[in-house]
N, C-alpha and C positions, 0 to 999 in steps of 0.2 A: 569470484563475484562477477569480475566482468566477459567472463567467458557464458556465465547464465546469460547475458543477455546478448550474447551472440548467436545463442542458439533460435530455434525456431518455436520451442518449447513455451517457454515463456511468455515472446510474442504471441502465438496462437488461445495463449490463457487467456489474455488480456483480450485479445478481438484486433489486433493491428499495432503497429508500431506509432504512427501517430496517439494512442490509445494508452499503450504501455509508457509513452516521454509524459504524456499530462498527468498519468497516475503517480509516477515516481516523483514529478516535480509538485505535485499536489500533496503527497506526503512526506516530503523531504520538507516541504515551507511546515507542515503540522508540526512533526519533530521538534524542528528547530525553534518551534515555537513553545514549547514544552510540553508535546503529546508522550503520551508512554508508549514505547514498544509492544510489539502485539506477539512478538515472538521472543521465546528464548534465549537468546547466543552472547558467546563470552565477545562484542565488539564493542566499540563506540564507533565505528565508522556506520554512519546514518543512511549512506548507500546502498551498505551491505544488510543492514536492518529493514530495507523494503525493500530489495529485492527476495528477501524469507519471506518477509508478508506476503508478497503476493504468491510465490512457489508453495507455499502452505497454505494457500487458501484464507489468508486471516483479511484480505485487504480485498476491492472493487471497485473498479471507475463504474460509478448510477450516471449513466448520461443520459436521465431523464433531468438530472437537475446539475451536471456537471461537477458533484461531488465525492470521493473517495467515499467510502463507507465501510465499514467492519460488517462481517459476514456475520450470521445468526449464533452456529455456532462459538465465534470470540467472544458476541457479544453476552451471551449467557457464562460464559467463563469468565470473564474478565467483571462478571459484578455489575455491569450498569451501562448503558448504550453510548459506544465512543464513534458517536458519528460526528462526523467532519465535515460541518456544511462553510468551504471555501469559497463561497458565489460573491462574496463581501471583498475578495480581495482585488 
């Protein structure tokens, strides 16, 4: 998990590494506040649960309004629009 974000991979999904630390820590505070996982995997390490999100496309820093957002596709799968307006915090 933490070798994903060693690579360049990742970083360049995201748009930058300043980019990639406010997404992660923007969905790590959702998590732990009792969001659901957007992806499948046997963890409970909440780390490793966005770092999937975002390598699968499930997760997106909108930095038109500075908040995380579920992609179209999740959101049509997942049943009902699990967007995450953080600006409150």
């Amino acid at each position: 998990m933490i070798d994903a974000l060693k690579e360049e991979t990742i970083v360049n999904k995201v748009g930058g590494r300043f980019k990639l630390s406010a997404l992660i820590q923007k969905r790590l505070v959702a998590l732990n506040s009792g969001a659901r996982p957007l992806v499948d995997i046997n963890t409970e390490d909440k780390m490793e649960i966005v770092v999937q999100e975002i390598l699968q496309d499930k997760i997106y820093l909108d930095t038109t309004t500075s908040s995380v957002r579920a992609t179209e596709e999740t959101r049509e799968s997942a049943g009902g629009p699990p967007e995450l307006d953080l600006s409150n915090l």
